[in-house]
C-alpha positions as CSV (number, residue, x, y, z in Angstrom):
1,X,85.9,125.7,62.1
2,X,87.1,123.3,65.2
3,X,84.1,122.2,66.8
4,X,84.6,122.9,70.8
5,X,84.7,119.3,72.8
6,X,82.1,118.1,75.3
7,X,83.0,119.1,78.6
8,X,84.9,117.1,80.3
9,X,84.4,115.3,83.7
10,X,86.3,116.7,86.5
11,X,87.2,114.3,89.3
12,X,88.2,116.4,92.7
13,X,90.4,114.8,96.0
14,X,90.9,115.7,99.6
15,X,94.2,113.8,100.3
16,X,97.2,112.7,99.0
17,X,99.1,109.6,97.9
18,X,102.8,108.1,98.7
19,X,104.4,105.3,97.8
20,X,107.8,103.8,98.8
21,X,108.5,102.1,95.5
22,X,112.6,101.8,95.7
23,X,114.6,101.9,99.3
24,X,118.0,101.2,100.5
25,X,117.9,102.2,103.9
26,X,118.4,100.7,107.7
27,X,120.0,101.7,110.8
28,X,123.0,99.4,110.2
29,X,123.8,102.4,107.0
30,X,124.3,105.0,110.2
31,X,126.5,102.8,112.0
32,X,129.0,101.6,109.6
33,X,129.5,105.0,108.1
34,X,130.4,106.2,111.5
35,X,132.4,103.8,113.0
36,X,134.6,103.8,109.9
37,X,136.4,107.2,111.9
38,X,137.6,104.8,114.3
39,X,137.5,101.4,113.1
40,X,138.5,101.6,109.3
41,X,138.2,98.9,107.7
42,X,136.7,96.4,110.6
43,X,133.5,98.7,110.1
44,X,132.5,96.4,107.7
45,X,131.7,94.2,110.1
46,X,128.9,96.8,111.1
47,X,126.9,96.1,108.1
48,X,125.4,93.0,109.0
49,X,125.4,93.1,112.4
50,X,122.2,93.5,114.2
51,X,122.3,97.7,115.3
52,X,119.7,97.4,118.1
53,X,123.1,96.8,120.3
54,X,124.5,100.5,118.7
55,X,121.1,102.8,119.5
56,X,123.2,104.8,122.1
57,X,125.5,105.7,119.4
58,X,123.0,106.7,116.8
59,X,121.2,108.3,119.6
60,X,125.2,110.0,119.9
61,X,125.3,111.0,116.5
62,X,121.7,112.5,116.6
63,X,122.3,114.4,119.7
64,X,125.7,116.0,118.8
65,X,124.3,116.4,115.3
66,X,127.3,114.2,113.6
67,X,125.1,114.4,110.2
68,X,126.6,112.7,107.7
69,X,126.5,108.9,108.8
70,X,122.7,109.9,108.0
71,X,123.2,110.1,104.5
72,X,124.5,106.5,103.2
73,X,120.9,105.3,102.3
74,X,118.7,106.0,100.0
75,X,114.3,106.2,99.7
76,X,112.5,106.7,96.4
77,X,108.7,107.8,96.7
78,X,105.8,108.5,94.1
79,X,104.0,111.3,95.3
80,X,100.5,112.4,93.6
81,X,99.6,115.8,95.0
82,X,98.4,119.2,93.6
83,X,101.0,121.2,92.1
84,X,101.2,123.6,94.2
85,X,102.4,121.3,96.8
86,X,105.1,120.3,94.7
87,X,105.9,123.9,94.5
88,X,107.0,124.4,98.0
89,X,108.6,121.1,98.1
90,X,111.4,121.7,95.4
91,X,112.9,124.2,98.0
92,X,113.9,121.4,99.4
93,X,117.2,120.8,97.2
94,X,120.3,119.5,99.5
95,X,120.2,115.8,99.5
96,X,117.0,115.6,97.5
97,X,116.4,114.8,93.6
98,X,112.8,114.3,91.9
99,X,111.1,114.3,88.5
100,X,107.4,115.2,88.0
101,X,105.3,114.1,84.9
102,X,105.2,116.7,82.2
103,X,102.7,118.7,80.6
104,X,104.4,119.4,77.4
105,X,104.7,115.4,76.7
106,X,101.2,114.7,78.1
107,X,98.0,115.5,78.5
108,X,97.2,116.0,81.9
109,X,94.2,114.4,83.4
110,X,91.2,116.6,85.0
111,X,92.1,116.0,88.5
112,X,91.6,118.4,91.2
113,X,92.1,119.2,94.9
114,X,89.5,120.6,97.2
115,X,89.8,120.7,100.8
116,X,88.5,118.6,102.8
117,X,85.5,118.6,105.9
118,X,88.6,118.4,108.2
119,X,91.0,121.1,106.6
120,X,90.8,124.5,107.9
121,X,90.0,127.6,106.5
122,X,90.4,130.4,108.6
123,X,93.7,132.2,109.1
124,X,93.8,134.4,111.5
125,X,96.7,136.8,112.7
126,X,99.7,138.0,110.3
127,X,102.5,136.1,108.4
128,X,104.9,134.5,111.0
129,X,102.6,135.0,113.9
130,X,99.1,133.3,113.0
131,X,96.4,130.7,113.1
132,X,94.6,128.2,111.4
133,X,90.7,127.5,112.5
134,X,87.8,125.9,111.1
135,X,85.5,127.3,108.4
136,X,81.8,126.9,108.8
137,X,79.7,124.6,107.0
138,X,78.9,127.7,104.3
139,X,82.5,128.5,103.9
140,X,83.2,124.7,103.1
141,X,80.5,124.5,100.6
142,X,81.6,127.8,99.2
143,X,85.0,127.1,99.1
144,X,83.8,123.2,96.9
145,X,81.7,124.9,94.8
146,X,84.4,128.0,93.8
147,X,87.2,125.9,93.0
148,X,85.0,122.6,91.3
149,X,83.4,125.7,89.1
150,X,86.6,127.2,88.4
151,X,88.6,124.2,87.5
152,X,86.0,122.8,85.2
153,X,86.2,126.1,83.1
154,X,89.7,125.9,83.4
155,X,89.9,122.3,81.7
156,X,87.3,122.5,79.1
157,X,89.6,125.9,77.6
158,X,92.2,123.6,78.2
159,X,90.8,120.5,76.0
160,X,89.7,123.4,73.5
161,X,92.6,124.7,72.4
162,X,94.3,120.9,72.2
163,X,91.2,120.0,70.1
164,X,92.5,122.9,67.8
165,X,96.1,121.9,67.5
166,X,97.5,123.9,69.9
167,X,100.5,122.6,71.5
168,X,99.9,121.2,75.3
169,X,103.0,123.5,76.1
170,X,101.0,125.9,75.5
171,X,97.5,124.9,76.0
172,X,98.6,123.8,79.6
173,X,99.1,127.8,80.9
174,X,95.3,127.8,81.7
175,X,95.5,125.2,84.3
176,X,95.2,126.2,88.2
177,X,97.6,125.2,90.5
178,X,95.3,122.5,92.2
179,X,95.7,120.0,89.8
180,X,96.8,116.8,90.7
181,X,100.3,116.1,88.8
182,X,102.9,112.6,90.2
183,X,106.7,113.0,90.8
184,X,109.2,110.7,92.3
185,X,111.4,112.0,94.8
186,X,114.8,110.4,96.0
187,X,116.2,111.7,99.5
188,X,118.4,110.0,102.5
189,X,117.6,110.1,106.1
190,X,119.2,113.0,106.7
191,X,117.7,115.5,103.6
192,X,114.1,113.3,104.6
193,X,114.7,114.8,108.5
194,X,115.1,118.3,107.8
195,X,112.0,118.5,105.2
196,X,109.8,117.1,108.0
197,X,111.4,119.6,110.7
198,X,110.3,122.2,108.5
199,X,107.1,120.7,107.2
200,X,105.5,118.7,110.0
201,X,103.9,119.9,113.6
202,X,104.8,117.3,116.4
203,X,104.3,118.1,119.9
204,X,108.4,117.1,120.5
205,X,109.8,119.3,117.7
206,X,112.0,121.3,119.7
207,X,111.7,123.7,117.0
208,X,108.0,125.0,116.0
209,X,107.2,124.7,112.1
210,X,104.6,126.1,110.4
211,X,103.6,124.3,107.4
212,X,101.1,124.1,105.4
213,X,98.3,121.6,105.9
214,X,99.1,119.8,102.1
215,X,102.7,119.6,102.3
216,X,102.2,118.4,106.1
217,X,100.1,115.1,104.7
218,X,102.9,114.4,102.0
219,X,105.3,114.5,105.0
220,X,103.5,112.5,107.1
221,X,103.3,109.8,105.0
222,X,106.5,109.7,104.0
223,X,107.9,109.8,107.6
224,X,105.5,106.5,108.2
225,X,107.2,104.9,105.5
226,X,110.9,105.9,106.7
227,X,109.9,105.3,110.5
228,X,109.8,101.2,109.0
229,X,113.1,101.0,107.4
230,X,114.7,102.7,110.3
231,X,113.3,102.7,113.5
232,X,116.2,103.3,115.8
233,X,117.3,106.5,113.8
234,X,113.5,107.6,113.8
235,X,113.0,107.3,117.4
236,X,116.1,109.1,118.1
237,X,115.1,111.8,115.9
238,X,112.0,112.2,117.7
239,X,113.9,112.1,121.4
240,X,116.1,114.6,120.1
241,X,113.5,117.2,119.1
242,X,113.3,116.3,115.5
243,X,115.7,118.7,114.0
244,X,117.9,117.3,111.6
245,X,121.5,116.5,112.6
């Protein structure tokens, strides 16, 4: 007979992570791609040349949404996030590729989301036409205590069926989606623009987006990170109402 393992100890997050680890991106990549139409091959002098003088024409290009100059550069980020936020972001496909850590290679660690003081809880309205507002104190401590209970179960039938040979392939079809899991995620400018029309608010989005508040802080942080490598092209995003060209 297996003997059933000591509980483990679940530890349980508010926020997110994201890390540039690997970029080749700058606003020179928009305007030697572009100028190639009428320049050729003296567009290669476009690459080192300093493309503050050329913000009109990415400005251009953003305006009259002439996309593909947009996609000659290239961001790689390591994202740790529950997976149910990684759920809604593979619909994100054109321009995009990512690999998340596995459960059937490893075991997973007992790491969990719960919302934060700050997130809120309330929706109110119907689907497509609705509102987010805050919970009170009770629902918070509710909501903590639910999911922390919940998730510990989870994980302790979790590390008793490993304990008793069975295969984490298995074994892992007990865990919730709020488990923390890490995936890297490679996109260009112009795949990286149209997630964060669809999964960012911003008072100049000409276009109003919905998203959910845990995908939202994944975007965020990646658009800080994009907003450094190119400036120009993210300023011209946001002046053109930050849809995607």
């Amino acid at each position: 007979m297996t003997d059933t393992p000591e509980p483990t100890k679940a530890h349980f997050r508010s926020d997110v992570t994201v890390d540039l680890v690997k970029s080749a991106a700058a606003d020179s990549d928009v305007l030697f791609a572009a100028r190639v139409s009428t320049a050729g091959e003296q567009s290669l002098e476009e690459v080192t040349k300093d493309p503050e003088r050329s913000k009109g024409l990415i400005n251009f290009l953003m305006r009259d949404r002439h996309g593909s100059p947009f996609e000659h550069n290239s961001m790689t980020f390591f994202i740790s996030a529950p997976i149910f936020v990684f759920r809604e972001f593979m619909r994100h496909r054109v321009g995009w590729s990512d690999n998340e850590e596995s459960g059937r290679y490893r075991e997973l660690e007992p790491v969990f989301y719960t919302p934060g003081e700050s997130r809120k809880l309330i929706q109110r309205g119907r689907p497509g036409k609705y509102e987010f507002v805050e919970g009170t104190p009770e629902q918070h401590a509710l909501t903590s205590r639910v999911m922390e209970d919940s998730y510990r179960q989870a994980y302790d039938a979790y590390q008793e069926m490993l304990a008793a040979g069975v295969a984490r392939e298995v074994a892992r079809a007990v865990l919730p989606v709020g488990l923390f899991s890490t995936m890297y995620a490679t996109c260009n400018a112009r795949s990286l623009m149209h997630f964060l029309g669809l999964r960012t608010q911003h008072e100049l989005a000409k276009v109003p987006s919905f998203p959910q508040r845990e995908i939202e802080m994944v975007g965020e942080q990646m658009e800080q990170h994009w907003a450094g490598l190119m400036p120009l092209t993210h300023a011209a995003f946001n002046k053109n109402g930050r849809v995607a060209p």
